[in-house]
C-alpha positions in Angstrom: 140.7 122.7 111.8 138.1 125.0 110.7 139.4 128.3 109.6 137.0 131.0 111.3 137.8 134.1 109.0 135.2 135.6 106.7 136.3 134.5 102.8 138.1 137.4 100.8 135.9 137.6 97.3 132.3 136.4 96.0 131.2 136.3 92.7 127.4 136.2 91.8 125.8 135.3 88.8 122.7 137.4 88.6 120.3 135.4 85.7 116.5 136.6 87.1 114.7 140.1 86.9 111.6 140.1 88.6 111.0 142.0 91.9 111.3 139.1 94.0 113.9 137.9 92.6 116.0 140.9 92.7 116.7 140.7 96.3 118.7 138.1 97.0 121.9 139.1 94.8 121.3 142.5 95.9 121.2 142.0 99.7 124.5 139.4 99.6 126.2 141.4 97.7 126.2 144.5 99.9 125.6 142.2 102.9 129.6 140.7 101.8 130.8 144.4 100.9 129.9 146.0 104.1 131.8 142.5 105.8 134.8 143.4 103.6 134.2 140.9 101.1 135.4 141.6 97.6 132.1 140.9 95.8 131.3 140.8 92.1 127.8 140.5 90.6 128.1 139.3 86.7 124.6 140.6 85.2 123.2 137.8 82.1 119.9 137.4 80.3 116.8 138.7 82.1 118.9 139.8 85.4 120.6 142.4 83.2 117.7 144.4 83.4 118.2 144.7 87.3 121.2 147.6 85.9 118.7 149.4 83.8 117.8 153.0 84.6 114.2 152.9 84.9 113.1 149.9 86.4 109.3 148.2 86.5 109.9 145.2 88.1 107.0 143.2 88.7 106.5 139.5 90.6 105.0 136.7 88.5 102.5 134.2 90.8 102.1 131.8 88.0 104.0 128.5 88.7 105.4 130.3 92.1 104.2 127.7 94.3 105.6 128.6 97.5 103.6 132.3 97.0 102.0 132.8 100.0 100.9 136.2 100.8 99.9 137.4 104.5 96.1 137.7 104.5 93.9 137.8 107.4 96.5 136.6 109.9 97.4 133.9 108.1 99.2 133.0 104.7 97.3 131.8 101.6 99.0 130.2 98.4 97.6 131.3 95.4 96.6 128.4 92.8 98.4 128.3 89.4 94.8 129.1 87.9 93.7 131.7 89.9 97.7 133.1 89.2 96.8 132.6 85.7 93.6 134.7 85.1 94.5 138.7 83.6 95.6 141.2 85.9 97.2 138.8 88.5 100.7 140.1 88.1 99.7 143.5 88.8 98.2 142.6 91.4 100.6 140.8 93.7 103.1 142.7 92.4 101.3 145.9 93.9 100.5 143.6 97.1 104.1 142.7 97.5 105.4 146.2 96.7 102.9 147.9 99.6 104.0 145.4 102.1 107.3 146.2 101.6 107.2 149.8 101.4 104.7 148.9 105.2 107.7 146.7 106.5 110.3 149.7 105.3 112.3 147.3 102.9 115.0 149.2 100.8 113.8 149.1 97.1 116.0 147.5 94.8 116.9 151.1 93.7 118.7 151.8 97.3 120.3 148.4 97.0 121.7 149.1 93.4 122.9 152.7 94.8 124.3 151.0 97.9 125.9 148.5 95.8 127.6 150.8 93.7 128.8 153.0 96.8 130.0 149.7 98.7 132.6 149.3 95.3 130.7 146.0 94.2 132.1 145.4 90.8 128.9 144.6 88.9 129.7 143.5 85.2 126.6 143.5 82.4 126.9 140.9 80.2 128.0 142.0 76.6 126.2 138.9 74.9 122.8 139.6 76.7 123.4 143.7 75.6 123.8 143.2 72.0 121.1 139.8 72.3 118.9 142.1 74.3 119.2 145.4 72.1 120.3 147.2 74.9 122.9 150.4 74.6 124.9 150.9 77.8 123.1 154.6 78.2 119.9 152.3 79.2 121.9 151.2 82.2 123.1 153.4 85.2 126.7 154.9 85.5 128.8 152.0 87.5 128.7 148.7 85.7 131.7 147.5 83.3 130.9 145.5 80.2 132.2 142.0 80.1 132.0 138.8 78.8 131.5 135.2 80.6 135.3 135.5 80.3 135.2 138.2 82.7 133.3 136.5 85.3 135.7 133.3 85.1 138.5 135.2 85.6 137.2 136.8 88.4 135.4 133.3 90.0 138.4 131.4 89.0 140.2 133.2 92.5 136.8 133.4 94.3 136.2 132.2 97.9 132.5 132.0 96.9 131.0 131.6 93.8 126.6 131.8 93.8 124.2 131.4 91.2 120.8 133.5 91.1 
């Protein structure tokens, strides 16, 4: 018999910190809080800088193969070499970031902000701060510091448990 309640807790592990990458954590994890879903979001290597203060996230084409931007009503892929040439980055990260702001997407800003009001307990890996350099007044107010301990405990009585 399948059970037709929403799950209690989710864990995510948040490993990625480009702009395009960003939103997926983000959006589940104040997509499950708003559903009443105890959520954590465990914060290691590059996607710990997704709890930084100042952000500059950008989107990197190269070796992003299913990159297709809407151009002329249709979609074009952009070739690893064309991806590869200087000033690429900035530019589809400016491309993606106008059609977002045209589309009214929340920036990851508003999702961090809405993930701290939903009560998402986000944890920034300890490891990755002292591997990283970083001091925990480069992050915003919110986040605990934990080990990979932390996030097993947590996980270990998870309903869900998703890697980013």
């Amino acid at each position: 018999m399948l059970d037709d309640t929403n799950a209690k807790s989710m864990t995510i592990i948040v490993t990625k910190g480009t702009l395009d990458w960003a939103y997926p954590p983000f959006i589940l994890a104040t997509t499950a809080a708003a559903m009443g879903i105890e959520t954590t979001m465990f914060f290691t290597f590059y996607g710990l800088t997704l709890l930084k203060k100042d952000l500059n996230l950008k989107i990197n084409p190269l070796g992003n193969s299913a990159m297709e931007m809407p151009m002329g009503g249709g979609h074009m892929a952009m070739p690893n070499i064309v991806a590869a040439l200087p000033g690429m980055t900035s530019l589809t990260t400016n491309m993606m970031k106008n059609m977002m702001k045209k589309k009214g997407v929340a920036s990851i800003e508003e999702l961090r902000e809405l993930a701290v009001e939903a009560d998402v307990n986000m944890i920034a890996c300890q490891m990755t701060m002292d591997l990283f350099e970083y001091k925990k007044e480069d992050m915003i107010e919110g986040p605990t510091l934990g080990g990979a301990a932390s996030w097993v405990d947590v996980a270990a009585k998870s309903d869900i448990n998703l890697y980013i």
